[in-house]
N, C-alpha and C positions, 0 to 999 in steps of 0.2 A: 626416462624420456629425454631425448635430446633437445637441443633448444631448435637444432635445423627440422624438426619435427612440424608437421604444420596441427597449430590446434584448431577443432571445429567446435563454432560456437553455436548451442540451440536457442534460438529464443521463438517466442510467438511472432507471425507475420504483419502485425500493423504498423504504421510508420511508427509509432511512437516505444513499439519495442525495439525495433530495426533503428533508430537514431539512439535508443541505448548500449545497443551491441555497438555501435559506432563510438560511444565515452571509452568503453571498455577496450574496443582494440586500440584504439589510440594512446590511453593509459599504458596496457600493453606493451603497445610500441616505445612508447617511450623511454618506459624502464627496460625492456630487453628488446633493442632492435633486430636483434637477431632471427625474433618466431615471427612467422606467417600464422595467417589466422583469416579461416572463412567461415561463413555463415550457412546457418542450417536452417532456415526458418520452418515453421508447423502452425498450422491452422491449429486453434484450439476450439473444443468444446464452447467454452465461455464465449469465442470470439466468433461461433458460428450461430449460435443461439440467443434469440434477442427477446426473449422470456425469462418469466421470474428465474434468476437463477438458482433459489433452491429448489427447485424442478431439475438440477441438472449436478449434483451434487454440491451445490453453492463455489464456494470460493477454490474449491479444486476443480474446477472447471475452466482454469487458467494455465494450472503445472502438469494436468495430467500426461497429454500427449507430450510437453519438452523433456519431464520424468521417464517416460518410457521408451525418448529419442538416446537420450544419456545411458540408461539401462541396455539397451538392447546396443550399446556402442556406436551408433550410429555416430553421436557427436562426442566431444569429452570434456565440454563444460557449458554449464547452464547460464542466461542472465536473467533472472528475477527482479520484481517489485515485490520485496518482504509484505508490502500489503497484500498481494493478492496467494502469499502462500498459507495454507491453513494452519493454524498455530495449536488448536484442538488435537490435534496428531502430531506423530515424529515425522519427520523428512522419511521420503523411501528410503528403504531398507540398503544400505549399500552406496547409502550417497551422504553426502557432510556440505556443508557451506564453507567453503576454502576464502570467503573473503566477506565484507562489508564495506564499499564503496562511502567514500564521504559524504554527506548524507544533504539532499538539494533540500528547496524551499519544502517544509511540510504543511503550508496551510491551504485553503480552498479560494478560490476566486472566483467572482459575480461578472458574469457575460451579461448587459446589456444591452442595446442596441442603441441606444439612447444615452446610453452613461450617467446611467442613475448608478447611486451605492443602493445598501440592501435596503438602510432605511427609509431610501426616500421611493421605492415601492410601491406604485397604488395600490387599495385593496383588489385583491383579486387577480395580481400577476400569475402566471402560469410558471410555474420554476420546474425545467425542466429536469429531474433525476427520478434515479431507482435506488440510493443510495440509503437504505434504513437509518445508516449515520445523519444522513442530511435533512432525512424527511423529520425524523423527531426532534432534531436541532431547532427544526425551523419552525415546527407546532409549536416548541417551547418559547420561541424570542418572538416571533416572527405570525400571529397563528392567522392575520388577514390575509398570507399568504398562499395559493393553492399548489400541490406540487403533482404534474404528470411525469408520468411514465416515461422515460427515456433513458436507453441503451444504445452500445455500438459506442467506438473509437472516437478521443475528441473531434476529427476532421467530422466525422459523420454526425455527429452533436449539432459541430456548426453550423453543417449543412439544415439537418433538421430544423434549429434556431431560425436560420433566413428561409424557410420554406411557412413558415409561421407553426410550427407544431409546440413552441412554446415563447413564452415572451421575455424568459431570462435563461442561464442556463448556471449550475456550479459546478465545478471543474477544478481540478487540481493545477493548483499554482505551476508545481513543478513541471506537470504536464505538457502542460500549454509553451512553458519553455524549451523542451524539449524536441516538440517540431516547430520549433520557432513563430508562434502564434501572440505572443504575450502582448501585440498589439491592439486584439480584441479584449483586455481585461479594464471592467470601470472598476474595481476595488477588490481588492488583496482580505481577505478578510482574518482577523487577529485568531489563534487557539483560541480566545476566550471569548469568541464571535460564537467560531465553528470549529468546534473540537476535533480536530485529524483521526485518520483509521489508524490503529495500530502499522508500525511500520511504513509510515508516510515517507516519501522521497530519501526512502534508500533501496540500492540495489545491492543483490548478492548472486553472488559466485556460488553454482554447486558444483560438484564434481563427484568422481564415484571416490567412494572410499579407499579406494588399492591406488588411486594412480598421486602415489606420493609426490612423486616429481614434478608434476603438473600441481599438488596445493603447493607445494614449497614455492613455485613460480610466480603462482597467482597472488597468493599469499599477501605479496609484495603489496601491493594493489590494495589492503586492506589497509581500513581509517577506525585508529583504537576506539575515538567517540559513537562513531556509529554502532561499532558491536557490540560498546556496553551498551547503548541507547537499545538497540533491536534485542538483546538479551533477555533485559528490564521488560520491556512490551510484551515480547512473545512468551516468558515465565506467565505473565500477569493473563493474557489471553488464555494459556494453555491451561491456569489453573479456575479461571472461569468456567471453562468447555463452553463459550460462546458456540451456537452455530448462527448461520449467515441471515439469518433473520433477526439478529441482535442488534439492535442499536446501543454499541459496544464503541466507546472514543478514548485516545490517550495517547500522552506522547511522552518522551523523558528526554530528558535535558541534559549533558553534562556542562556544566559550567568550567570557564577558565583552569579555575584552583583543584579539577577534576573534582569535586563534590558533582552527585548524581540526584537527581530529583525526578520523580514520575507522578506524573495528573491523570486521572483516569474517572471515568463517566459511564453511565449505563443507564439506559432511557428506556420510559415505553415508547410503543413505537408512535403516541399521540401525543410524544411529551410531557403530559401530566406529573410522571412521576421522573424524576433527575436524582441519580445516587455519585456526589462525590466524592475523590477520596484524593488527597495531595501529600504526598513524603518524602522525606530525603532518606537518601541510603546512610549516612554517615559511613560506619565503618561495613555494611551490610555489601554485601558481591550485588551485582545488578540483578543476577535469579533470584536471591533471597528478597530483595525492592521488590521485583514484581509479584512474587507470592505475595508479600506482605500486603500491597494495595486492594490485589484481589481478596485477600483473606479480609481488609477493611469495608469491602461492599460489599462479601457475602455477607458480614456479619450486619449491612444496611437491609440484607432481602432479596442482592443480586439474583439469588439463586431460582428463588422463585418468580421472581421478573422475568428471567430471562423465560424459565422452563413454561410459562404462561403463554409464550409467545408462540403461534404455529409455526411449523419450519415440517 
């Protein structure tokens, strides 16, 4: 592929995908001014459907139609939220992750209206999510809290919020930065508040397999910390076989001196029961860390926590 080549980028149509294809060409751009670069955008499943989403094959209900844009040639590189890609499976067949993007805020943030933090909360707030991660977070710390139903793009969130369909809202940090909202947030809340989804605030580059010249390009673009970070997560996911009913949390860390550490959680979904498990990789490769953690909470019951859950 030449560089005078124009690359087409897929992503899902909401602003907040579409302001991340915007980090990316800009990146891009900057390391090779040479390429053009336009946008493909695709309504998804996920984003048209505002029901339980494991009614709609859960968290693939995000990549399917950008997967199938890239496959079918339509575009020839993808931009992802490693969160929303399923880690329970491989990537489609013929496609690879050509990069990991440095990796933005990965914690949750508390929209209130009134700028309250979480704990000064009356009993009986309505917190607005669909989040299994957030809902049993918040049974567990939190449990005079009530949490509704709510789906759709953060604009549409917000909306919701000022329409009064709930009285607080959480939302991802990095989010909320990203179409530049971060003015609506009363508090930032720590991992050890509310523990992040797997693959919080990084994005990745897919691409298909054959078009070398295009990962070598992209490549560029990638940040070493992120990939072992998303590595370490996604081994740990993939060897749970989480499905999207799981309230399933963890994030990994590399540090300075590159030492690698992964936290990782699995709740019912009424919080009662919390399985932790916290390790450093020392000499261990980031896939070996995340086996390892998950292998630390099957050996707590994960297995059957999880498998108890409907989905």
């Amino acid at each position: 592929m030449s560089t005078a080549e124009l690359i087409r980028i897929v992503s899902r149509d909401s602003p907040m995908a579409l302001a991340q294809v915007e980090r990316v060409r800009a990146e891009l751009a900057a390391l090779h001014p040479g390429v053009a670069t336009e946008v493909v955008p695709v309504k998804t499943t996920g984003d048209k459907w505002m029901g339980d989403l494991s009614l709609v094959e859960g968290k693939g209900a995000f990549t399917k139609e950008v997967d199938a844009a890239l496959l079918a040639g339509e575009a020839d590189l993808a931009v992802h939220c490693v969160k929303d890609v399923p880690a329970d499976r491989p990537l489609p067949a013929g496609t690879v992750f050509a990069a990991f993007l440095a990796r933005d805020d990965i914690r949750d943030a508390l929209i209130h209206p009134g700028g309250l933090t979480l704990d000064e909360l009356p009993e009986g707030t309505r917190i607005g999510t669909s989040s299994v991660r957030r809902i049993a977070q918040l049974a567990a710390s939190h449990p005079q809290l009530t949490c509704v139903p709510m789906r759709g793009n953060a604009n549409r969130r917000l909306e919701k919020l000022a329409a009064g369909d709930a009285d607080a809202l959480l939302l991802a940090a990095s989010g909320l930065e990203r179409i530049g909202r971060t003015d609506v947030i009363s508090e930032v809340l720590s991992p050890e508040v509310m523990c992040p989804p797997i693959g919080a605030g990084i994005l990745a580059l897919q691409c298909r397999e054959g078009d070398t010249a295009l990962i070598d390009l992209v490549s560029d673009l990638g940040d070493p910390d992120a990939h072992r970070e998303a590595t370490a997560e996604r081994m740990f996911l993939h060897v749970l076989q989480g499905h999207c009913n799981s309230p399933i949390a963890g994030y990994a860390r590399a540090a300075r001196n590159g030492d690698l550490s992964l936290r990782a959680c699995v709740f019912t979904p009424d919080g009662k029961t919390v399985l932790n498990a916290h390790e450093w990789a020392g000499p261990l490769d980031p896939a070996t860390l995340g086996t390892s953690v998950a292998v630390t909470l099957l050996r707590q019951g994960a297995r059957e926590l999880i498998d108890s859950i409907a989905h």
